[in-house]
C-alpha positions in Angstrom: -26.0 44.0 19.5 -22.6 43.8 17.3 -21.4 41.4 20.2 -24.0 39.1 19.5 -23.9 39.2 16.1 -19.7 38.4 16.3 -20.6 35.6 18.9 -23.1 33.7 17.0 -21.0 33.9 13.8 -18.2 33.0 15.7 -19.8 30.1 17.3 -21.1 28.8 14.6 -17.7 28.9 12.6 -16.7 26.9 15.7 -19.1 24.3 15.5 -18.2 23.8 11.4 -14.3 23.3 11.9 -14.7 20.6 14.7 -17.6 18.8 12.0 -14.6 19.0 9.3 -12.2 17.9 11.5 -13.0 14.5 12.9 -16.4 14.2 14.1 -18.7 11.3 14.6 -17.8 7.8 12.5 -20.4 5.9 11.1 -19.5 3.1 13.9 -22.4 1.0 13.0 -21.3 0.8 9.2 -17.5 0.1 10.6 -18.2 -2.6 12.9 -20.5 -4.3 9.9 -17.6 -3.8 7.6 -14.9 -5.4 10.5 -17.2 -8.5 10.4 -17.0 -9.3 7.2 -13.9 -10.8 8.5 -15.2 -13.7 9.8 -13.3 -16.7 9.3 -8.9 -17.5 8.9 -6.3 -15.3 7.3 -2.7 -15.7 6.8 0.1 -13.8 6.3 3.7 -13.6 5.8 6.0 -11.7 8.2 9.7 -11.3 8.8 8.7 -13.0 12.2 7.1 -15.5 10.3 3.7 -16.8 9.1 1.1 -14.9 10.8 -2.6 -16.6 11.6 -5.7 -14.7 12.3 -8.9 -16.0 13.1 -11.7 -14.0 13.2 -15.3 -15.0 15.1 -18.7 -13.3 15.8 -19.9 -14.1 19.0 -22.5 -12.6 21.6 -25.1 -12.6 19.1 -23.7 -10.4 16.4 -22.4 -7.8 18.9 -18.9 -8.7 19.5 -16.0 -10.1 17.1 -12.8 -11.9 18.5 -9.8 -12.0 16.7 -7.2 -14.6 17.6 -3.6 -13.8 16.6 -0.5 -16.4 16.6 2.8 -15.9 14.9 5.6 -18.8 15.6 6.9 -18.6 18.8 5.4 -15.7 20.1 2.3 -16.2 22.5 -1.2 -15.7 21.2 -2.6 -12.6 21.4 -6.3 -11.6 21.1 -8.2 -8.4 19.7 -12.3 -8.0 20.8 -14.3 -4.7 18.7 -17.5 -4.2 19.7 -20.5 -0.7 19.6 -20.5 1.0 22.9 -23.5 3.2 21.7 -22.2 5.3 19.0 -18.6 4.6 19.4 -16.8 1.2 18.2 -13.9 0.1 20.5 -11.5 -2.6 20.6 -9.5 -4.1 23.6 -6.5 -5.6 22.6 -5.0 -8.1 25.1 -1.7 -8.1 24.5 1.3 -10.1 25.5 3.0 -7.1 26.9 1.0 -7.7 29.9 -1.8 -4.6 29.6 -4.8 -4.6 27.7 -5.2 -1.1 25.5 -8.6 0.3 24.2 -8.4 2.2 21.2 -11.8 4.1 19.8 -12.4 4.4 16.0 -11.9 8.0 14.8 -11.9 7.5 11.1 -13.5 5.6 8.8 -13.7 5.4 5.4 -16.5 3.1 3.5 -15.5 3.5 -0.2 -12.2 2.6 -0.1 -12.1 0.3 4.1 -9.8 2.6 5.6 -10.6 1.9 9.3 -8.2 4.0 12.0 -8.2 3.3 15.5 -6.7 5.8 18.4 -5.5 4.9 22.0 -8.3 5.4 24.7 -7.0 4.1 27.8 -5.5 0.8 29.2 -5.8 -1.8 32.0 -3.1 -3.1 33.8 -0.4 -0.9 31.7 2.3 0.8 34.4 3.7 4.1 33.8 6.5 4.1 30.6 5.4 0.5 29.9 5.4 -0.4 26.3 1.5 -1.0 24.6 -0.2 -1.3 22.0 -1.3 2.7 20.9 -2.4 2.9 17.6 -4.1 0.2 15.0 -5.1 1.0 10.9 -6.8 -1.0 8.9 -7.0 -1.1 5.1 -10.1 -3.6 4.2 -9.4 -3.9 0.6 -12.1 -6.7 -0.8 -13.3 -10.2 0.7 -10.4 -12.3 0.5 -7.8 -10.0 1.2 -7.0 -7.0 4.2 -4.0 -5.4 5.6 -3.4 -3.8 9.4 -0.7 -1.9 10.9 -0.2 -1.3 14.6 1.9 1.3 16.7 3.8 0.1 19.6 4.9 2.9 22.2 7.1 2.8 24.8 9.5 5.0 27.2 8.1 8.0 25.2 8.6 6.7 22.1 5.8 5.9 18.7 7.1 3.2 16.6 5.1 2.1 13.5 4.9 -1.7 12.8 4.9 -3.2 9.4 1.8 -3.6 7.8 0.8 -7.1 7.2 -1.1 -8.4 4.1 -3.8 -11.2 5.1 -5.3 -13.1 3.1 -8.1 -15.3 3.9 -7.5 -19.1 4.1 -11.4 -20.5 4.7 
C-alpha cells in the first residue's frame, strides 16, 4: 500500500515540474500577436538597412514575412497554427529550410521564443538557421534575434530594431 502511496505522490510531483517547466504556449494568442505585424518595417544593420514586409494570407491562417538587406538575397519567414503548436519555416539562403516551434511566450511584455524542430534540405554540419526571439514591444516598433549554427557551433546574431514604415 506504501508503494502506492510513494508512486502517486511521486507521479504527481512529476507531472507539476514538467507544467513549470515549459509546457503548452498559448499559440493561438502568439500567432494573433505575430500578426499584428502586418505591413513594412525597417531597420538599421551593420550589413545595412534591413526591410521586412509582413502579410496575412490564406485567410488569416498564415503570415509571410519577406526579408531583404543590400546585397544579400531575399529571404522569407511563413508562421502558421498546426493545432496547438505555432511553427515557422524559414527559407533561408543557406540553401535549407528550418522549422522552429514556439516554446515560450510571454503576452504582457511580447517576448515570443522559437526552438529548432527539424529542417528540409539541410545536409549533415551544414550551417542553418536554429533559433529565433522575438521582443514585440508596441505597434510601431519590434526587435528579433536569430541563432545561426554550424560545424557544431551556436552563434547568436545581433538583434535588430524594426520599426514600422506603413
Amino acid at each position: 500500500m506504501r508503494f502506492w502511496i510513494l508512486f502517486a505522490l511521486l507521479s504527481g510531483a512529476c507531472v507539476s515540474a514538467a507544467d513549470a517547466g515549459g509546457g503548452a504556449i498559448d499559440a493561438k494568442a502568439a500567432f494573433a500577436r505575430l500578426k499584428t505585424l502586418n505591413g513594412q518595417w525597417e531597420a538599421e544593420t551593420p550589413m545595412g538597412k534591413a526591410h521586412l514586409s509582413y502579410e496575412i494570407i490564406a485567410g488569416g491562417t498564415a503570415l509571410v514575412e519577406r526579408e531583404t538587406m543590400g546585397d544579400m538575397p531575399a529571404m522569407m519567414t511563413v508562421y502558421n497554427l498546426d493545432g496547438d503548436r505555432l511553427l515557422l519555416t524559414h527559407y533561408c539562403m543557406a540553401g535549407n529550410q528550418p522549422r522552429m516551434q514556439a516554446q515560450g511566450y510571454d503576452p504582457a511584455t511580447g517576448d515570443l521564443q522559437f526552438r529548432f524542430l527539424d529542417a528540409t534540405n539541410l545536409k549533415p554540419g551544414a550551417g542553418h538557421m536554429r533559433n529565433a526571439t522575438f521582443h514585440l514591444a508596441g505597434a510601431d516598433r519590434f526587435s528579433s534575434s536569430w541563432e545561426f549554427y554550424e560545424g557544431g557551433k551556436l552563434s547568436r546574431a545581433e538583434a535588430f530594431e524594426y520599426t514600422r514604415v506603413k
